[in-house]
Phi, psi and omega in degrees: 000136179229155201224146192213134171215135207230124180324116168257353178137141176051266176224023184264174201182150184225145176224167186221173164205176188307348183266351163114319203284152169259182199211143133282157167227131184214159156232186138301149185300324192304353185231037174090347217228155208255033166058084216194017186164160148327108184325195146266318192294332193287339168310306199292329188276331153268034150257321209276300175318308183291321192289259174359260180359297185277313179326278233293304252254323209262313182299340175288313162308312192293336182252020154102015189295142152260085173293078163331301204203127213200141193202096167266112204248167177248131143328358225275132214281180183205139162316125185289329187282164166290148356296319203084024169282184197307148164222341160194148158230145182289175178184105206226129247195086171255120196244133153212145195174181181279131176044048177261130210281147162300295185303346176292318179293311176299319170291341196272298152317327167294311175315306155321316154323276197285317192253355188253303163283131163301308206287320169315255169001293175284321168313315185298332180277333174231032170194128201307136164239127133257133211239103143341161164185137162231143172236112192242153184241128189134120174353317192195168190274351166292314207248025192266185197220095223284122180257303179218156162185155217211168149290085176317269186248000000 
């Protein structure tokens, strides 16, 4: 996998990888940068979110769950010092749909956990994740009707 990222001028920045696509990169005006992109951290955290999603999302299909609506968010705290990195994250897993079985759900986040996201996987080694599930009966996650939740790790 290769990765690229290229100067527009101050702290704005375009990044690419092997799939063609681009991205912005910014920073805030308060450290120079003219608030025109994505932070880098806020990336490593909808990386962490995006990787997990789809695993979980693609094993719920596989076991026949009907998933309306799905949503995965990330928490993650940071160090007040430089570097400021991650120091734990929350990882919360929201499903809604008709009749979705729990174990379905739970077995799906583990499969994840363990064997499936990399980003999971390398995060995991150096910082606590605790990972959520909330289960709503319903169309969509606004108007749904919250049945359970609870905690893996």
């Amino acid at each position: 996998m290769n990765a690229d990222v290229s100067w527009k001028g101050r702290l704005s920045f375009t990044g690419t990888a092997d799939s063609g696509f681009t991205l912005p990169l910014g920073s805030s005006p308060k450290v120079g940068g003219d608030n025109d992109g994505f932070r880098p951290l806020e990336l490593m955290a909808i990386s962490l979110a995006g990787c997990t999603a789809m695993d979980v999302i693609s094993i719920l299909s596989k076991k026949r769950q009907d998933v309306k609506d799905f949503q995965v968010k990330v928490a993650a705290e940071r160090s007040d010092q430089h570097p400021k990195v991650f120091t734990s994250a929350v990882i919360e897993y929201h499903v809604a749909g008709v009749d979705i079985a729990e174990s379905a759900v739970t077995r799906s986040i583990e499969l994840s956990a363990d064997t499936y996201c990399p980003a999971q996987a390398m995060l995991a080694k150096i910082i606590p994740l605790e990972l959520q599930y909330f289960i709503y009966e319903g169309e969509n996650l606004e108007s749904a009707e919250l049945l359970k939740h609870d905690t893996l790790k």
